[in-house]
ROSE-4610 file (N, C-alpha, C; in Angstrom, 1 decimal, always signed):
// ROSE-4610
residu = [X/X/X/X/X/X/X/X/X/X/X/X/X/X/X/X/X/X/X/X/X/X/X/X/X/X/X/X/X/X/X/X/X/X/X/X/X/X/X/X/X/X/X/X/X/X/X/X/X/X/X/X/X/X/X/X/X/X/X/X/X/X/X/X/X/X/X/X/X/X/X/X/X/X/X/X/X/X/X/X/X/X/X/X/X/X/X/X/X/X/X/X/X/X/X/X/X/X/X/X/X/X/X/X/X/X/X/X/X/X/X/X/X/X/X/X/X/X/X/X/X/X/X/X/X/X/X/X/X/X/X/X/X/X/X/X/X/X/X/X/X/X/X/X/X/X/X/X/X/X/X/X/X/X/X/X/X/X/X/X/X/X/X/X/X/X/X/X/X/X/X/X/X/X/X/X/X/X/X/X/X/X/X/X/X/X/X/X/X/X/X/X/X/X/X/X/X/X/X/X/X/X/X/X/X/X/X/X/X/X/X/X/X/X/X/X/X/X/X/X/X/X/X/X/X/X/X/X/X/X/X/X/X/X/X/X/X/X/X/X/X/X/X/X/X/X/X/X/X/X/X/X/X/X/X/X/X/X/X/X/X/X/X/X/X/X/X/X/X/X/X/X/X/X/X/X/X/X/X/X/X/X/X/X/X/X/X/X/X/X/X/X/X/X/X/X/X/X/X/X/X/X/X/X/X/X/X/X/X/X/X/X/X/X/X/X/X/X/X/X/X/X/X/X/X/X/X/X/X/X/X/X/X/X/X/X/X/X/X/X/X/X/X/X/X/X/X/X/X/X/X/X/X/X/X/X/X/X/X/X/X/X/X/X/X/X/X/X/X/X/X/X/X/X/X/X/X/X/X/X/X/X/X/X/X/X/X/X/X/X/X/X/X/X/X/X/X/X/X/X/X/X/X/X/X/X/X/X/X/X/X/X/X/X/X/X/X/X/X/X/X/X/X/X/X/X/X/X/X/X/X/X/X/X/X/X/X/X/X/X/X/X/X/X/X/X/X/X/X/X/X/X/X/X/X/X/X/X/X/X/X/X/X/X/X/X/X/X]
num = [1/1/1/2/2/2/3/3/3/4/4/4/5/5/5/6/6/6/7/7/7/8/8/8/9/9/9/10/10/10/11/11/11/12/12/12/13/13/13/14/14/14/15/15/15/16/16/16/17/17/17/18/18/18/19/19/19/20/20/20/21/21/21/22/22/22/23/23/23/24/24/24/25/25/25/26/26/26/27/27/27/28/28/28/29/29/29/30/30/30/31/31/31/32/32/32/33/33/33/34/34/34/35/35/35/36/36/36/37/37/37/38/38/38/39/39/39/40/40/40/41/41/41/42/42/42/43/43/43/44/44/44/45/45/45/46/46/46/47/47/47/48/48/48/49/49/49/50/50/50/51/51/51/52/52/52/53/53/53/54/54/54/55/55/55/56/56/56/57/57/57/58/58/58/59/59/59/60/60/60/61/61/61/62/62/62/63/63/63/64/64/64/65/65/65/66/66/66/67/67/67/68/68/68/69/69/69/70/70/70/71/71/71/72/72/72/73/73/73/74/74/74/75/75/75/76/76/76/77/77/77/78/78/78/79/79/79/80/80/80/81/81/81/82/82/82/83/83/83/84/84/84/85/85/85/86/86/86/87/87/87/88/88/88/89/89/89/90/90/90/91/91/91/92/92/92/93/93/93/94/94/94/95/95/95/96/96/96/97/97/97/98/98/98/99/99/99/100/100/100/101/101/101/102/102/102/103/103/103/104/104/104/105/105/105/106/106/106/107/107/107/108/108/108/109/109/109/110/110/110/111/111/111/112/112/112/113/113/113/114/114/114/115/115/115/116/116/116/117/117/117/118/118/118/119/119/119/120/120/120/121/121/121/122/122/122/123/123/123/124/124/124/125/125/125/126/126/126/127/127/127/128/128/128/129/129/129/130/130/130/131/131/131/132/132/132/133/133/133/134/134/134/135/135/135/136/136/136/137/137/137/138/138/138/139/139/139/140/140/140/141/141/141/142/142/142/143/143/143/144/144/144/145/145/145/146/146/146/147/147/147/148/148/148/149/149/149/150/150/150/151/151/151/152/152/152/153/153/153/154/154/154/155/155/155/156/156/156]
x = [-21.2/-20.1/-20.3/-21.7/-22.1/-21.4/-22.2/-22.1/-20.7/-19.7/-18.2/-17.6/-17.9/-17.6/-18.1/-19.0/-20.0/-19.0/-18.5/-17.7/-16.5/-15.5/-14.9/-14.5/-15.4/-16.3/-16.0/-16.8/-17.0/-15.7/-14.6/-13.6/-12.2/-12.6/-11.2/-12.1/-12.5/-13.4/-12.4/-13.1/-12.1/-12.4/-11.6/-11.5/-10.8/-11.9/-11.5/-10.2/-9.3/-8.3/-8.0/-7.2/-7.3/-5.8/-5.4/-4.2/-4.2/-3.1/-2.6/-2.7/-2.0/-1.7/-0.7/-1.2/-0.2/+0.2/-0.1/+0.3/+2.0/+2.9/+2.9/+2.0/+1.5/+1.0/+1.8/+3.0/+3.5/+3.7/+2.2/+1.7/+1.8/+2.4/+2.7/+3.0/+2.1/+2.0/+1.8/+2.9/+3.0/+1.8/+1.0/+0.0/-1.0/-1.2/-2.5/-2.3/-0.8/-0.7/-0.4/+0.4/-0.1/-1.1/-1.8/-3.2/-3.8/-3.6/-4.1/-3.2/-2.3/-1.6/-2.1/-2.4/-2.6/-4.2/-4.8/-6.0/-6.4/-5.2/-5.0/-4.6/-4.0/-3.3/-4.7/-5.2/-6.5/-7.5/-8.0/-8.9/-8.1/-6.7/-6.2/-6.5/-6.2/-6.2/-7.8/-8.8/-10.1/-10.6/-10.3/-10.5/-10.0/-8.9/-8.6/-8.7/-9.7/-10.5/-11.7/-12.5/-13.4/-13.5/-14.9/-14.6/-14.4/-13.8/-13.6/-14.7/-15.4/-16.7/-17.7/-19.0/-20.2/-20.3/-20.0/-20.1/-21.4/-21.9/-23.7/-23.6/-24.5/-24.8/-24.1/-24.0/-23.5/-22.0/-21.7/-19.6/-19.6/-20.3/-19.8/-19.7/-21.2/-20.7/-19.8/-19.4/-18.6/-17.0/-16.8/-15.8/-15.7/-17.0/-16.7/-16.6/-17.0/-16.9/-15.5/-14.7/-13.2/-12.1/-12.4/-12.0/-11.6/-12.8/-13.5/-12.1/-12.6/-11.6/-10.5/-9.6/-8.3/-7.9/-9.0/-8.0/-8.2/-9.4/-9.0/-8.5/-7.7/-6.8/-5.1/-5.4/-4.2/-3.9/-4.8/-4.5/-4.5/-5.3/-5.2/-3.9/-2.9/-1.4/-0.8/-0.6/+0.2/-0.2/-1.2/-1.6/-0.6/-0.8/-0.1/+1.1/+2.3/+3.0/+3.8/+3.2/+3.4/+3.2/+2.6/+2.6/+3.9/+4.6/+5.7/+6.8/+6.6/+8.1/+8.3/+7.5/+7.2/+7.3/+6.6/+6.3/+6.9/+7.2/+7.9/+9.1/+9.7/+11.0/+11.9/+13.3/+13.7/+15.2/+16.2/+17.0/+18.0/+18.0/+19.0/+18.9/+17.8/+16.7/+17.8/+18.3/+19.5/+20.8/+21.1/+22.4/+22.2/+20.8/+20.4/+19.8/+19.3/+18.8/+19.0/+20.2/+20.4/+20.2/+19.2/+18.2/+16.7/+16.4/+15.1/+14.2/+14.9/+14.1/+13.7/+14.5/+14.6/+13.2/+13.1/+12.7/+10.8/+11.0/+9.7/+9.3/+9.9/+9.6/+9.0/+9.9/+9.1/+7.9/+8.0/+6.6/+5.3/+5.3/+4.4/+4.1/+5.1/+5.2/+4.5/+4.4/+4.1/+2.0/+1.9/+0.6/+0.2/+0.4/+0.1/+0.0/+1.0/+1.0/-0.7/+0.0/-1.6/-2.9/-3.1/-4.4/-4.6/-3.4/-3.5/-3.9/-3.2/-3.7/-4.1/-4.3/-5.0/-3.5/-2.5/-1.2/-0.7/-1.1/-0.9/+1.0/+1.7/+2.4/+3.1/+2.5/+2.6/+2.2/+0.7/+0.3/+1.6/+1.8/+2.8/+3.9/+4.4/+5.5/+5.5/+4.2/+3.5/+3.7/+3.2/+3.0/+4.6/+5.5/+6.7/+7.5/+7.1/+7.9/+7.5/+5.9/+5.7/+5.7/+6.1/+6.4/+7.9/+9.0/+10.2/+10.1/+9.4/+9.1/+8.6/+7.7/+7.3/+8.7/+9.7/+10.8/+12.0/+11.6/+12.7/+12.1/+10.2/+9.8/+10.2/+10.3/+10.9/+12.0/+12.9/+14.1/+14.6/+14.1/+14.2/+13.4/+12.0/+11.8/+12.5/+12.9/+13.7/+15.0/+15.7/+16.7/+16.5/+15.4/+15.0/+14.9/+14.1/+13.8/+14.8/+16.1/+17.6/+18.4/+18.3/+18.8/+18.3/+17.3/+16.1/+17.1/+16.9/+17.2/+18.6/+19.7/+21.0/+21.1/+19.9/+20.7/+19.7/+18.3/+18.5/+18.9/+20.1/+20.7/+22.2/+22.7/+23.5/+23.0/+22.1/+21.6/+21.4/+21.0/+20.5/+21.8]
y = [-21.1/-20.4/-20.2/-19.8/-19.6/-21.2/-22.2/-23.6/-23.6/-23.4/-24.1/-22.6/-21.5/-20.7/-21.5/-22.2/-22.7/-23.6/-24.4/-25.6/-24.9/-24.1/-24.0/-22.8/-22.2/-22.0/-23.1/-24.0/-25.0/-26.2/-26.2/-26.7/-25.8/-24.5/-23.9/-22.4/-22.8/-21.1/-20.5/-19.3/-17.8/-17.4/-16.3/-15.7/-14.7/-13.5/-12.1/-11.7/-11.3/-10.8/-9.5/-8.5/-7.6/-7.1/-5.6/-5.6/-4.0/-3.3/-1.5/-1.6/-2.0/-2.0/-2.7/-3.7/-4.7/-4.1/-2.7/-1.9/-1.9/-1.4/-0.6/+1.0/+1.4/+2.7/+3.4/+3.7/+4.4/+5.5/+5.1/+6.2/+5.6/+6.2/+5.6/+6.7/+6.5/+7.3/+6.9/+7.2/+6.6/+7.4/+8.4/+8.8/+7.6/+7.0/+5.8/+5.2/+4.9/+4.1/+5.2/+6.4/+7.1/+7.7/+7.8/+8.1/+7.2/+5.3/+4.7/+4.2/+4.7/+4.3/+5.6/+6.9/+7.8/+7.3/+6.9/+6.3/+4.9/+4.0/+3.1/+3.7/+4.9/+5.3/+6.0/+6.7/+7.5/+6.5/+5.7/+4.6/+3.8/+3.8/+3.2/+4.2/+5.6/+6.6/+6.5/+6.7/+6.4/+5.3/+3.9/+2.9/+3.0/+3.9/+3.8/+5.0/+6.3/+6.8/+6.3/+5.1/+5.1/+4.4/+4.5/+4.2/+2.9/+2.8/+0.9/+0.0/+1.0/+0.5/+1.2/+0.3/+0.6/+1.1/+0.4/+0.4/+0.6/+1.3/+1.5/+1.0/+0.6/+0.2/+0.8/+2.2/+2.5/+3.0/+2.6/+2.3/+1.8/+0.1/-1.4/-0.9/-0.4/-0.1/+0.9/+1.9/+2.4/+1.6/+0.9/-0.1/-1.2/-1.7/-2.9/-2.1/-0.7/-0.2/+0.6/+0.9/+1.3/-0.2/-0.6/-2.2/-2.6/-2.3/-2.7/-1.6/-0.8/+0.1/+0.1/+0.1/-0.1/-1.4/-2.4/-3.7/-3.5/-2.3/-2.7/-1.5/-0.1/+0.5/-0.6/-1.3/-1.9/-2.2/-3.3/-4.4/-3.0/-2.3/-1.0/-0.3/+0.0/+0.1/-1.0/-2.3/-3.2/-3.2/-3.3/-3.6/-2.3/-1.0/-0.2/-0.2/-0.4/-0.8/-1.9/-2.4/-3.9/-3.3/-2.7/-2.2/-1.7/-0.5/+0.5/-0.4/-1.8/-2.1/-2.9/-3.7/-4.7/-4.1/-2.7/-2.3/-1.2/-0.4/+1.0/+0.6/+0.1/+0.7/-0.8/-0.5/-1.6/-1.7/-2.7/-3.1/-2.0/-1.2/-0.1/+1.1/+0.8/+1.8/+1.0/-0.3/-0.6/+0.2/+0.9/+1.7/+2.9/+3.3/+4.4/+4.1/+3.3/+2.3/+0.9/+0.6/-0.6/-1.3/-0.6/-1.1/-1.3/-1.2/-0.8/-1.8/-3.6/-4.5/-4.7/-4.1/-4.4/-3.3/-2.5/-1.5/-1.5/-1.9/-2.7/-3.7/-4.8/-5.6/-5.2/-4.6/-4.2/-3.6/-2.4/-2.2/-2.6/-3.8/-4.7/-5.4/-5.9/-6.3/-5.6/-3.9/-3.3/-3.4/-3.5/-3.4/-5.1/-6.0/-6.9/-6.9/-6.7/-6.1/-5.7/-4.0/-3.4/-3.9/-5.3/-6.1/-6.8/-6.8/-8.4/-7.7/-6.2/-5.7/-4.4/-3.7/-2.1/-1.7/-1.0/-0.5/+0.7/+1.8/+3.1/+3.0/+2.6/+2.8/+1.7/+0.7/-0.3/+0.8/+1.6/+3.0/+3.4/+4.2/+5.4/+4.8/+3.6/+2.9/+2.5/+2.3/+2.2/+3.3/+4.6/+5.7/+6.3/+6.2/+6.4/+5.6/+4.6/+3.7/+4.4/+4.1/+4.7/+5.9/+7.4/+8.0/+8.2/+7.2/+6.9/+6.3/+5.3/+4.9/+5.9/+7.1/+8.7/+8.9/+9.3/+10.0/+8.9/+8.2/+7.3/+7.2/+7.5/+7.4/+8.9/+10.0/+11.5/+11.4/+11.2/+11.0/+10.5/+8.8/+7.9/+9.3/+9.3/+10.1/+11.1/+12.3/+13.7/+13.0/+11.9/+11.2/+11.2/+10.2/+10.1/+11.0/+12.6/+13.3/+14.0/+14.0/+14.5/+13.6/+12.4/+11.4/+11.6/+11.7/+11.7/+13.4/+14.5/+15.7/+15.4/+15.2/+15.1/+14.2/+12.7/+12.9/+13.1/+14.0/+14.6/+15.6/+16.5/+17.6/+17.1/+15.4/+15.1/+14.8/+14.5/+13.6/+15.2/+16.5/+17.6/+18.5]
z = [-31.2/-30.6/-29.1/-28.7/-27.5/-26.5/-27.3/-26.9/-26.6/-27.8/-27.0/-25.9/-26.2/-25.0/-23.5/-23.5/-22.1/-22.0/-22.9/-22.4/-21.7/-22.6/-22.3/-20.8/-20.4/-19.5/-17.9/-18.3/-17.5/-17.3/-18.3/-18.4/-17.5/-17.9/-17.3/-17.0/-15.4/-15.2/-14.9/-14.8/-15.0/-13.7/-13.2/-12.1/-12.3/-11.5/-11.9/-11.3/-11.9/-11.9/-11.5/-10.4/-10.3/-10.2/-10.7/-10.6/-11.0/-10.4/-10.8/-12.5/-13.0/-14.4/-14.6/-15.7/-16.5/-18.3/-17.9/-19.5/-19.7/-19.1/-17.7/-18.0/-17.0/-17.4/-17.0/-16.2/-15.4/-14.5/-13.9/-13.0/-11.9/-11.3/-9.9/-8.9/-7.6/-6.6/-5.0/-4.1/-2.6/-2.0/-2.3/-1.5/-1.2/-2.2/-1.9/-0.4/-0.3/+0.8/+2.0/+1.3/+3.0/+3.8/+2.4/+3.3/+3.7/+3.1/+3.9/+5.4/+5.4/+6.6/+7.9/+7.3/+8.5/+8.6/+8.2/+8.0/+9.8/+9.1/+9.8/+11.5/+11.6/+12.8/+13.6/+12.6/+12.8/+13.5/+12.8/+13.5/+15.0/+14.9/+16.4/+17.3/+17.2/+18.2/+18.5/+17.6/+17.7/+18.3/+18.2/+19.0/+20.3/+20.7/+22.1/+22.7/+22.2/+22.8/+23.2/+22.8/+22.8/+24.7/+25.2/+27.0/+27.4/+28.6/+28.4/+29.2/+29.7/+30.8/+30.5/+30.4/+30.2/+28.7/+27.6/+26.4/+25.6/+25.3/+24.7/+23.0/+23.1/+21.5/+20.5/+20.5/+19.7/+19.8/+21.0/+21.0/+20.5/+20.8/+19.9/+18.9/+17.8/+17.0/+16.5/+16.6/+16.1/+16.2/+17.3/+17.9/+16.3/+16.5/+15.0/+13.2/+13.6/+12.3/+11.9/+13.1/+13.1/+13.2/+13.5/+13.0/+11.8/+11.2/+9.2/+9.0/+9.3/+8.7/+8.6/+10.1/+10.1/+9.4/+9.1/+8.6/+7.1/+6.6/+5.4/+4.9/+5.6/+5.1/+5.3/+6.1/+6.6/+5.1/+4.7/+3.6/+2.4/+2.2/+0.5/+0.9/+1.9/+2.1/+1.9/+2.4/+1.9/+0.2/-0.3/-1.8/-2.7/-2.3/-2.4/-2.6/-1.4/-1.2/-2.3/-2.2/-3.3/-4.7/-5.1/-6.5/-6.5/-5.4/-5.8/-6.0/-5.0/-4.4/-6.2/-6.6/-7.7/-9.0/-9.2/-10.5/-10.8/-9.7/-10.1/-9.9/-8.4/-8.3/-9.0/-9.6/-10.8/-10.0/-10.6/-10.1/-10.0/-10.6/-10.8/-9.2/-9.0/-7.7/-6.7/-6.2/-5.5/-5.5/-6.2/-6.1/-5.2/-5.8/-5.0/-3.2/-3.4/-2.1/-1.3/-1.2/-0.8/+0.0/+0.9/+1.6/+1.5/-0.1/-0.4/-0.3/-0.3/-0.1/+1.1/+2.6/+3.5/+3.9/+3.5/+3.9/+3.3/+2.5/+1.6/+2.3/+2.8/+3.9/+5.1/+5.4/+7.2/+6.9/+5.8/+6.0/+5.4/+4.8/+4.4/+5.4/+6.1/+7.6/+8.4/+8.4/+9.5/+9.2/+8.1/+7.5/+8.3/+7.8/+8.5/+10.2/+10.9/+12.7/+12.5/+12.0/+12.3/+12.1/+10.8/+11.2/+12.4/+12.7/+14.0/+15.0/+15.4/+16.9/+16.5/+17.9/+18.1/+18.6/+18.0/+18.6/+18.1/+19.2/+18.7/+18.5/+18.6/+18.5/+16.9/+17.0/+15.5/+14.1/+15.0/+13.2/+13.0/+14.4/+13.9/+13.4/+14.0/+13.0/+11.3/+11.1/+9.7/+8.9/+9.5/+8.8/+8.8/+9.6/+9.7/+8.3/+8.1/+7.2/+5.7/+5.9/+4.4/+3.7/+4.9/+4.7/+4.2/+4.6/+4.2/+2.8/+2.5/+0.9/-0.3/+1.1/+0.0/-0.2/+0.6/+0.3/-0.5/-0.9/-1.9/-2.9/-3.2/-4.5/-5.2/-4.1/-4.8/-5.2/-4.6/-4.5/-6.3/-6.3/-7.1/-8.8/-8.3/-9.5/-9.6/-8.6/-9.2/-9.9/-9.8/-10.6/-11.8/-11.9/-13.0/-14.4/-13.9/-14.2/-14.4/-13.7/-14.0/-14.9/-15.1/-16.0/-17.4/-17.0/-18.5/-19.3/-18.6/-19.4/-20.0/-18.7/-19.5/-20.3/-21.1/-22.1/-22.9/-22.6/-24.3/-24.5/-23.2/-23.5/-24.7/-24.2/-24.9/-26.2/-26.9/-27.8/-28.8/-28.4/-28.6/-29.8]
């Protein structure tokens, strides 16, 4: 058994796979990404406090360790992001939002920007968006949560 697992193995390797949940579980929450986006704003304001002459060892580093960071809250917001736009919110979420794809865009978009440069004003545009995505996932759920009762007030 071991033997044809190795073949098949070496025929068609695997590669780890990562993902929110493919149950659905349906737990879904916009905090992940705004705290990684105030995160991302946090590290800009911090990179451009840091001094612009006569830099000591340990500017650079803190300089290359706020870097790490902003690019990889940048990318755990876009990932975020991407889970709500794909797995929570459904075609019906268009009546209520008709600009929901546009608006999912930009700020996957804005997550990308913020890896490319240091732009206090690119964060705050990031954290601005995904704070707007907070308020359509409430929105979208208190619906829900009012759809859901009236009908098992009708069904009752």
């Amino acid at each position: 058994m071991r033997q044809l697992l190795s073949i098949f193995t070496r025929i068609l390797p695997t590669q780890i796979a990562y993902a929110h949940c493919d149950v659905p579980c349906g737990i879904y929450d916009p905090k992940p990404a705004q705290i990684a986006a105030a995160t991302v704003l946090k590290m800009v304001q911090k990179i451009n406090d840091l001094p612009k002459e006569n830099l000591t060892v340990g500017d650079r580093n803190s300089f290359v360790r706020m870097v790490l960071i902003k690019e990889e809250h940048a990318r755990k917001c876009k990932e975020e992001l991407l889970i709500l736009w794909t797995d929570y919110f459904k075609p019906e979420h268009i009546l209520l939002f008709p600009n929901l794809h546009e608006i999912f865009w930009k700020a996957a978009k804005l997550c990308s920007k913020n890896k490319q440069e240091v732009s206090l004003e690119g964060a705050q545009e990031l954290v601005k968006a995904v704070d707007e995505i907070a308020s359509m996932f409430a929105k979208a759920a208190s619906n829900a949560i009012k759809t859901e009762a009236a009908l098992n007030k009708k069904s009752s």
